[in-house]
N, C-alpha and C positions, 0 to 999 in steps of 0.2 A: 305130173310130169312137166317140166319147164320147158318150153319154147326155147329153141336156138334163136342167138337176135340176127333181126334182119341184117341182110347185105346187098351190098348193090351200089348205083348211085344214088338211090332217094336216102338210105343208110349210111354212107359215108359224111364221116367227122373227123375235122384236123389231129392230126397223128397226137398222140396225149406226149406232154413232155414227159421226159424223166425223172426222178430225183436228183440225180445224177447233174443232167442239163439245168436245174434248179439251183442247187447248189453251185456250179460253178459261175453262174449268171449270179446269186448273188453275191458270192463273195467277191468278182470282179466289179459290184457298186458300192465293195464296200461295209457290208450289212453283215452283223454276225449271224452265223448258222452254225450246228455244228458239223462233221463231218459224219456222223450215223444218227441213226434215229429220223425223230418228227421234223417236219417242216413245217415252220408256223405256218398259218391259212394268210396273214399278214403277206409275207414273201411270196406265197406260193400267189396271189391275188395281183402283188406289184409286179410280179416274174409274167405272167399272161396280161398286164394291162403295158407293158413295156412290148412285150412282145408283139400287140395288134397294133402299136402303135410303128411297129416296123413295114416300109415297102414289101408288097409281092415282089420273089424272086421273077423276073422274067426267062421262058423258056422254060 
C-alpha cells in the first residue's frame, strides 16, 4: 500500500506551472511550441530558469 505524500509546511513546494502557463510564456518569447502535445524539457527548463529569475511578489 502506498503512503499519501506528506503535507504541511516542511512538504510544501512552489505550485507546479501548467502546460498551459508554459506555453503561453513561451510563445510570448518567441520559441516555437506547439499548441497540444509534449513540451520540450528545453522550454519547459528556460520557462522555470526565467521564472526564478523573476522578483517575489510582495504581500
Amino acid at each position: 500500500m502506498k503512503k499519501a505524500p506528506a503535507t504541511g509546511a516542511a512538504g510544501t513546494a512552489p505550485a507546479k506551472a501548467t502546460t498551459k502557463e508554459i506555453r503561453e510564456w513561451a510563445i510570448g518569447e518567441g520559441r516555437k511550441v506547439s499548441f497540444r502535445g509534449r513540451i520540450s524539457a528545453a522550454i519547459v527548463r528556460a520557462f522555470h530558469g526565467a521564472a526564478a529569475k523573476l522578483p517575489l511578489p510582495l504581500g
